[in-house]
N, CA and C atoms as a LAMMPS dump frame, in Angstrom:
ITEM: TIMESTEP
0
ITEM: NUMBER OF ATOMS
384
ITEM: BOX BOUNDS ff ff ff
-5.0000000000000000e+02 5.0000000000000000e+02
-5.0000000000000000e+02 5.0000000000000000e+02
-5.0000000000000000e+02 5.0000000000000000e+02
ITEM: ATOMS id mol type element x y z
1 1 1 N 238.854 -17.506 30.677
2 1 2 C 239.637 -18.618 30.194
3 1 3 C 239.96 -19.612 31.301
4 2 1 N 240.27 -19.249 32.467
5 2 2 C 240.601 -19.845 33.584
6 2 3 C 239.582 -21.054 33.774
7 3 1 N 238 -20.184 33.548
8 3 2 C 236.975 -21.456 33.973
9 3 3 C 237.129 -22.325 32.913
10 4 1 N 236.959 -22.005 31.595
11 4 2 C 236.815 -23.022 30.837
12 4 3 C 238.347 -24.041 31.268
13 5 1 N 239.437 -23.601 31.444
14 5 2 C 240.572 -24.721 31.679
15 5 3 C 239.973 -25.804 32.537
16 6 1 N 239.029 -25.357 33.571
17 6 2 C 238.786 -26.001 34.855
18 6 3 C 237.752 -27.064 34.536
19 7 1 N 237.431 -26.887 33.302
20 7 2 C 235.837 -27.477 32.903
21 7 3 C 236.477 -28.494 32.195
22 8 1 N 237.366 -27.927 31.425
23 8 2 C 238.039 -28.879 30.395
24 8 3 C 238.685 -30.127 31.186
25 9 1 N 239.043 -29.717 32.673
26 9 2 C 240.162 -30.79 33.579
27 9 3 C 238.999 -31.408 34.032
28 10 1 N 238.285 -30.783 34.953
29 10 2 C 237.102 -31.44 36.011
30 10 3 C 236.211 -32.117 35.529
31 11 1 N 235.172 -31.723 34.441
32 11 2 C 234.492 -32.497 33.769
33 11 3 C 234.558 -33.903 33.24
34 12 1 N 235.557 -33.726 32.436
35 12 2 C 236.319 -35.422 32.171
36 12 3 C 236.228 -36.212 33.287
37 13 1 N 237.513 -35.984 34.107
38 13 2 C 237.183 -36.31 35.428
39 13 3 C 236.346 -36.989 36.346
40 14 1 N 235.202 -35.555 36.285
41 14 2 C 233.639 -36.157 37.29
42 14 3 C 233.127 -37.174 36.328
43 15 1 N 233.217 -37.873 35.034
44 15 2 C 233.021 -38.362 33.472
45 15 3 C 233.189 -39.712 34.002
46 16 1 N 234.579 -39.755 34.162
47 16 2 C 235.363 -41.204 33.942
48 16 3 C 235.166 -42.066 35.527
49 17 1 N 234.867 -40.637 36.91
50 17 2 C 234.502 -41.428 38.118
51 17 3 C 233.041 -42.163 38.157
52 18 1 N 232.536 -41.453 37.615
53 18 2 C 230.787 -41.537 37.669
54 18 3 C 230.675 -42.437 37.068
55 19 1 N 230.902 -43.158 35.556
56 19 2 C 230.763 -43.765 34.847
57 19 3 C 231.757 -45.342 35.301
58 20 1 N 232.769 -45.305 35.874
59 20 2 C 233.473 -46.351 36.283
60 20 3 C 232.171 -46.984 37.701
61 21 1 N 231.539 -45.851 38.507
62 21 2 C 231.279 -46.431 39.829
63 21 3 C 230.135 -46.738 39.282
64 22 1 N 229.205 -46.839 38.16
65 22 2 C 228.066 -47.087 37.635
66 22 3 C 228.471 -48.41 37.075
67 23 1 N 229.296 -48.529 36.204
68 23 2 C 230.086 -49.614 35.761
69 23 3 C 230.034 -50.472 36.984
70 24 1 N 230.463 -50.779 37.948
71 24 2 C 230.435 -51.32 38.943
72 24 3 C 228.953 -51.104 39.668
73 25 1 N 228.321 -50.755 40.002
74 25 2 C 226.894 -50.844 40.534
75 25 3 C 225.63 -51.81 39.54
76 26 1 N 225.538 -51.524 38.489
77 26 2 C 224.91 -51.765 37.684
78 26 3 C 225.41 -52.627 36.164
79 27 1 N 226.392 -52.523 36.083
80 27 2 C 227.283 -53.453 35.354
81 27 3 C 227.377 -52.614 33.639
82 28 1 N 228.792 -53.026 33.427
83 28 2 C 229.406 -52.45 31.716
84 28 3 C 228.675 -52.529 30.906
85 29 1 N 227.504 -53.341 30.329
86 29 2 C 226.481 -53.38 29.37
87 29 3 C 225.282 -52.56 29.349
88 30 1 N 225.184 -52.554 30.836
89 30 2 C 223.623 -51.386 31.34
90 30 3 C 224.007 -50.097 31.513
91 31 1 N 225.249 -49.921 31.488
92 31 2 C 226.07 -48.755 31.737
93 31 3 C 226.29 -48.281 30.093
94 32 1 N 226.596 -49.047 29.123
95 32 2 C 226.693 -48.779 27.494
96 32 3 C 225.105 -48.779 27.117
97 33 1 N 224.207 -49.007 27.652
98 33 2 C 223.273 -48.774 26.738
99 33 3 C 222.39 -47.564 27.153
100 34 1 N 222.4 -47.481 28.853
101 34 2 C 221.945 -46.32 29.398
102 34 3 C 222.831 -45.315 28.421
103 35 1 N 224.136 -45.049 28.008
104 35 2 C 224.831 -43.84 27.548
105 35 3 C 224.199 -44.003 26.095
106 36 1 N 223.959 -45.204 25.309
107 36 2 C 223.28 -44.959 24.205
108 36 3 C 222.219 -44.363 24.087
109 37 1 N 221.177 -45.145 24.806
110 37 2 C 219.543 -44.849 24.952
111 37 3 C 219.923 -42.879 25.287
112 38 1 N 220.425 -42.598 26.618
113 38 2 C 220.16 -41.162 26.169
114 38 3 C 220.84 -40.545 25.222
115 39 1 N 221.752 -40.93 24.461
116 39 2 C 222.23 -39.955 23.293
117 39 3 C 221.216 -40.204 22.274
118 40 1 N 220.495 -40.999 21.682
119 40 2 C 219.296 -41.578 20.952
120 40 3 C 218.38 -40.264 21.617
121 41 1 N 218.101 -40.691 22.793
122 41 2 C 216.449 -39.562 23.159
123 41 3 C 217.306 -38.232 23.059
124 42 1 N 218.605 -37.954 23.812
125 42 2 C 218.915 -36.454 23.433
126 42 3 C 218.865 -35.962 21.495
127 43 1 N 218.691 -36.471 21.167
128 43 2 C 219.119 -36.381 19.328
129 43 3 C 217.639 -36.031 19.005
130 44 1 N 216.696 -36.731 19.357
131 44 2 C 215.077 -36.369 19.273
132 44 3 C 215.012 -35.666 19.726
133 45 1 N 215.241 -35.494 21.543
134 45 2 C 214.596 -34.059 21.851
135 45 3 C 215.39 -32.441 21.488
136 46 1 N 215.953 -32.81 21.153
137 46 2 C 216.941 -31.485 20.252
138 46 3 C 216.462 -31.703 18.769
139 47 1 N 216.011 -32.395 18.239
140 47 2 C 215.354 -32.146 16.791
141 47 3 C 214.092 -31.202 17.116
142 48 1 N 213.055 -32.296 18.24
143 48 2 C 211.84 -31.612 18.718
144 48 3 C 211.572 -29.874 18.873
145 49 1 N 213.049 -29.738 19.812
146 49 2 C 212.997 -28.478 20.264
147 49 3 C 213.525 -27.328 19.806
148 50 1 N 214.332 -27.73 18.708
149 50 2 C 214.782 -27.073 17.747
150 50 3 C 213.937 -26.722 16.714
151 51 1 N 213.31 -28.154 16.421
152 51 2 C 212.44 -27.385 15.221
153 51 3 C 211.378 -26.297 16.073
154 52 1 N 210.627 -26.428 17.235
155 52 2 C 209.837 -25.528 17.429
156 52 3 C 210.173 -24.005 17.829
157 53 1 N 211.444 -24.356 18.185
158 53 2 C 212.136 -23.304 18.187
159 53 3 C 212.3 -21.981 17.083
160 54 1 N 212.657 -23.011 16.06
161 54 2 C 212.797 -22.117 14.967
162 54 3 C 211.408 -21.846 14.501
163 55 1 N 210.18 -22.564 14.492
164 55 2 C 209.197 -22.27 14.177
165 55 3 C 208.309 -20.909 14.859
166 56 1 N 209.199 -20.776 16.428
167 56 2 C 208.738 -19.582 16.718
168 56 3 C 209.797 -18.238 16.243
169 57 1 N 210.78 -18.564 16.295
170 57 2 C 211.372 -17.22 15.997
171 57 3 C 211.119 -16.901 14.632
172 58 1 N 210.591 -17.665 13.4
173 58 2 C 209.912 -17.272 12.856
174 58 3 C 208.699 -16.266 12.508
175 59 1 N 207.913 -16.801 13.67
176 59 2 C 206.722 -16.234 13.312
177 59 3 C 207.047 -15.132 14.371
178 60 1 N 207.651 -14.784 15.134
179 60 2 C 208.209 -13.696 15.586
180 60 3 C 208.772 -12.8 14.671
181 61 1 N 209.69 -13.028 13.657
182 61 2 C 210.088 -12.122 12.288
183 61 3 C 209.277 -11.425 11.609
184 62 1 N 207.705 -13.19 11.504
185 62 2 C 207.069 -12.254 10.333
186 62 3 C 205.614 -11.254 11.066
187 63 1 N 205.759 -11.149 12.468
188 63 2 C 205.498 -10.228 13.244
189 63 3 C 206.154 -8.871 13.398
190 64 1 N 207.556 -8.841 13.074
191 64 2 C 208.543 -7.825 12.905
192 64 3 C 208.982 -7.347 14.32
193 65 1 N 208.646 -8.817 14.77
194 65 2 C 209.342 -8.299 16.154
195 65 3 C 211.087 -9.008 16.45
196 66 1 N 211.318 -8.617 17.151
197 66 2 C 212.846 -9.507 17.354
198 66 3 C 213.019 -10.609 18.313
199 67 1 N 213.511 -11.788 17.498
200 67 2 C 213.414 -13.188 18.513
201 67 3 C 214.259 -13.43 19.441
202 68 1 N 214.773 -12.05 19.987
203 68 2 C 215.724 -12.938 21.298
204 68 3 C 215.368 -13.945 22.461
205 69 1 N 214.301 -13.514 22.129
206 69 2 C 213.713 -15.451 23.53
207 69 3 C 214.31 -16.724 22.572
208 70 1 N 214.041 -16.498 21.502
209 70 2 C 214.345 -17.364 20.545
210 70 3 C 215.244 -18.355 20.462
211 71 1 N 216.009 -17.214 19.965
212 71 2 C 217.807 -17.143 19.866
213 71 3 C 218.782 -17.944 21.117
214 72 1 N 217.693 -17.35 22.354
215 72 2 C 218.341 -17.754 23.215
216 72 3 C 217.817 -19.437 23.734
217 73 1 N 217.146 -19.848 23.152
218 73 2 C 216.032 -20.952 23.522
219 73 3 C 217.015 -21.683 21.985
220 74 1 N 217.252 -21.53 21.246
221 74 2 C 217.869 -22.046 19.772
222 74 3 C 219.781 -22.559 20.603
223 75 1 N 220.293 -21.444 21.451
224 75 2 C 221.624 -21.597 22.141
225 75 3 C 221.289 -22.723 23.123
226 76 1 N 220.335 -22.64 23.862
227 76 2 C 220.38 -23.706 24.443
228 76 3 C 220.134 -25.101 24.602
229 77 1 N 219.355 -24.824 23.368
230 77 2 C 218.851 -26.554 22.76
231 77 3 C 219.911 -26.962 22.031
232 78 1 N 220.772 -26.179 21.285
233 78 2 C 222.424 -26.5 20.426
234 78 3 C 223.178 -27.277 21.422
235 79 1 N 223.106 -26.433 22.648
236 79 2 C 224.286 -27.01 23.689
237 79 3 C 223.65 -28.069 24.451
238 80 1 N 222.398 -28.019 25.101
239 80 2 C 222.06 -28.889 25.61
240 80 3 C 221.908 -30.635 24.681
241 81 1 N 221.816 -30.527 23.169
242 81 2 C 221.829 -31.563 22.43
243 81 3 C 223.172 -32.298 22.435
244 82 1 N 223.834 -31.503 22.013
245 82 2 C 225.516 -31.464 21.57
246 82 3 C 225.813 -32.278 23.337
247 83 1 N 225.07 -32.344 24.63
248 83 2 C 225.709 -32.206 25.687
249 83 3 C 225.328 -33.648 25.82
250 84 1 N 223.652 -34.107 25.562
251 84 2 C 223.529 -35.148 25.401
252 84 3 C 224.305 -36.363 24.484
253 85 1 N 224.327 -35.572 23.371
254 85 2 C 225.563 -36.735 22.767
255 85 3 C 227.132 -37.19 23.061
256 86 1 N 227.053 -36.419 23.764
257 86 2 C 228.187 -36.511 24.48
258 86 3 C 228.177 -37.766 25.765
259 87 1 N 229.323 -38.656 25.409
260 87 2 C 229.012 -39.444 26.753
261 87 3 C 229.173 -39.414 27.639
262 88 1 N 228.011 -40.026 28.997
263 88 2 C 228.812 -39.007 30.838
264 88 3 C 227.348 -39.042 31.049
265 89 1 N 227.16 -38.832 32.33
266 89 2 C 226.244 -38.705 33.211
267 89 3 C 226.008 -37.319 33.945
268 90 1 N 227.018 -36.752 33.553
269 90 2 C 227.236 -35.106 34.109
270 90 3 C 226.738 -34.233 32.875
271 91 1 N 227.325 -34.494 31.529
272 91 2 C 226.72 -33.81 30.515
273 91 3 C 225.68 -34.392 30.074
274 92 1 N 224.936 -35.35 30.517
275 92 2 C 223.796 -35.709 30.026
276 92 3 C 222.693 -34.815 31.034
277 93 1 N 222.795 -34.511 32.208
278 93 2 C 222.268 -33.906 32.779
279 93 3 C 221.658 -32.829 32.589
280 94 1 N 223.386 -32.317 32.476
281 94 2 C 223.244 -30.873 31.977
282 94 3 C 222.526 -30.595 30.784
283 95 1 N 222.845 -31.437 29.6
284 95 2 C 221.749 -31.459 28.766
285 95 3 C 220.629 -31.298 28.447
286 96 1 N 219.928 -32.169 29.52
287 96 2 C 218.403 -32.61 29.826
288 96 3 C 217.98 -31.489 30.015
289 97 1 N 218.674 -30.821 31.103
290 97 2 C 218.157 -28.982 31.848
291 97 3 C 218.104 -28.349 31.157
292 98 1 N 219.178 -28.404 30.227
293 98 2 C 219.528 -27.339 28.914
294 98 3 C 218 -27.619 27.599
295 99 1 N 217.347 -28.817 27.89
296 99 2 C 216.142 -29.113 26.762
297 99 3 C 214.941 -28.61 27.494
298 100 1 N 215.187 -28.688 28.429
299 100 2 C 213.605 -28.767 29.573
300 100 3 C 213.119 -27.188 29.498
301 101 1 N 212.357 -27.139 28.628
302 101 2 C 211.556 -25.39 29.256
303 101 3 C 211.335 -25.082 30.39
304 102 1 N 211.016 -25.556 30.866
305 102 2 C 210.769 -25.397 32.974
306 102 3 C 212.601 -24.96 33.317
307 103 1 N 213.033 -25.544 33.293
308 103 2 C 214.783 -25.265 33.123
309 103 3 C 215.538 -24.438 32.737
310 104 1 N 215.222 -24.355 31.261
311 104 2 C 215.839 -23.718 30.458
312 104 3 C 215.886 -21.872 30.591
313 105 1 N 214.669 -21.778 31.621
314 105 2 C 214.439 -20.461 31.704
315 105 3 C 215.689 -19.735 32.535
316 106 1 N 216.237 -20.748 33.687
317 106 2 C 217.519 -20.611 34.534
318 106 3 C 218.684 -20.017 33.99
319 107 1 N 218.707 -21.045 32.604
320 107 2 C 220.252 -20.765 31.671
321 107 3 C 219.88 -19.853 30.885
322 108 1 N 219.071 -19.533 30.182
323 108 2 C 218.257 -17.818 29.137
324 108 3 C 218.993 -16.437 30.353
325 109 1 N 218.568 -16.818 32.087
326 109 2 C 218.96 -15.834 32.516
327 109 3 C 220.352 -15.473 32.83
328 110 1 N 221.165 -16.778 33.021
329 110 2 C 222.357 -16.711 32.461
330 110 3 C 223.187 -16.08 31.958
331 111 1 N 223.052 -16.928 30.222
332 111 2 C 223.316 -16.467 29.376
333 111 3 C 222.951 -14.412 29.227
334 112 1 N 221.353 -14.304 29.43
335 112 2 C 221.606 -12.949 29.08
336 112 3 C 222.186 -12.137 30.154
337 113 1 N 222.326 -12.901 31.251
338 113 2 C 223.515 -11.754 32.191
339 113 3 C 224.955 -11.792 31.542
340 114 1 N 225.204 -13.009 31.167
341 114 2 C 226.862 -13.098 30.308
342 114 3 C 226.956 -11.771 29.347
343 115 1 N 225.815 -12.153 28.582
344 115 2 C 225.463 -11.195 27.341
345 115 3 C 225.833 -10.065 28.025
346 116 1 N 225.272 -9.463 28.865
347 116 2 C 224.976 -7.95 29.338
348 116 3 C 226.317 -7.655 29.779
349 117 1 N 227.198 -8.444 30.631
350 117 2 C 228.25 -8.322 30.828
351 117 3 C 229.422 -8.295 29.623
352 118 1 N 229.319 -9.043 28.89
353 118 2 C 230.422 -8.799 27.502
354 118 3 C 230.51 -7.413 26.836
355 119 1 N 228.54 -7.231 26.494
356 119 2 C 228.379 -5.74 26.121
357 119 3 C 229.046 -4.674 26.713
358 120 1 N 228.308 -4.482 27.888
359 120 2 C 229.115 -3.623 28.976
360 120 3 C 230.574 -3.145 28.716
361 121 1 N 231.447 -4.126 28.981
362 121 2 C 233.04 -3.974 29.231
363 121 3 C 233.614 -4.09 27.548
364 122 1 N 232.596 -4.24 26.591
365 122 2 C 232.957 -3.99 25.561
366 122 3 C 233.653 -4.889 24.454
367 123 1 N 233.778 -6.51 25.12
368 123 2 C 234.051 -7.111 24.305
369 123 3 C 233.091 -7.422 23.46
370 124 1 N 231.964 -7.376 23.234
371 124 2 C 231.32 -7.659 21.918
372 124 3 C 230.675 -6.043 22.003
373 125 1 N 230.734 -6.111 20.589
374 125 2 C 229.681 -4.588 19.955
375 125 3 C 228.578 -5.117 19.314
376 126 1 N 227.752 -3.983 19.405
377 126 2 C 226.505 -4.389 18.815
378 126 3 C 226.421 -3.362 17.698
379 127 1 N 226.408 -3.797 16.379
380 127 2 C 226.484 -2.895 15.266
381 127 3 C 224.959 -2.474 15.141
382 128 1 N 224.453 -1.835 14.601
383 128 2 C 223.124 -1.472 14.065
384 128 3 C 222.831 -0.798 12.484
C-alpha cells in the first residue's frame, strides 16, 4: 500500500513538471496535440494487441493448453493502453513499454514474480 500512496503522490507530480517544462520548450498547442496524437495511437495499438492477444490465448484453449503467456500479455496491454490514455509523458511511456513485445517480456517477469510472491505468503489462493 505504501508504494501505491507514493505513485499516487509522485506520478502526478513528475505529470504536471514534465508537461509544464514541455509547455515551455515547445509551446501549449504542440504540447496538446503531442498528448492527443499519442492517446489516438495508444487506443490502436491496444486494440491491435489486444485483439491478437486474445486471438492467441484462444487457440491456446482450443489446444487444451493453458494461456498464461496470454493472460499475462492481455494484463499488460489493459494497463499499458489505459496508461496511454492517460495524459503525461511518464505514463505514456510506460505505456508504450507496456505495448512493445520486445518490452513487455520485462513486465510478464514482473508481474509473474508478484504473482509467485502473493501465492507464496498466501494472499491469493489458487482453487482447482
Amino acid at each position: 500500500m505504501k508504494y501505491l500512496f507514493l505513485l499516487i503522490i509522485i506520478v502526478p507530480a513528475a505529470e504536471i513538471g514534465i508537461l509544464l517544462v514541455s509547455g515551455q520548450l515547445i509551446g501549449v498547442w504542440p504540447t496538446i496535440l503531442l498528448i492527443i496524437f499519442t492517446g489516438v495511437l495508444g487506443a490502436y495499438l491496444a486494440k491491435q494487441q489486444g485483439l491478437e492477444t486474445i486471438r492467441r490465448a484462444q487457440e491456446q484453449l482450443r489446444r487444451g493448453m493453458m494461456p498464461g503467456d496470454a493472460i499475462l500479455d492481455g494484463i499488460s496491454v489493459l494497463v499499458g493502453g489505459t496508461l496511454l490514455l492517460t495524459p503525461g509523458f511518464v505514463t505514456d511511456t510506460t505505456g508504450f513499454l507496456l505495448l512493445a513485445p520486445p518490452t513487455r517480456k520485462f513486465f510478464k517477469a514482473l508481474m509473474l514474480k508478484l504473482f509467485r510472491n502473493w501465492i507464496n505468503k498466501g494472499t491469493i489462493k489458487v482453487i482447482r
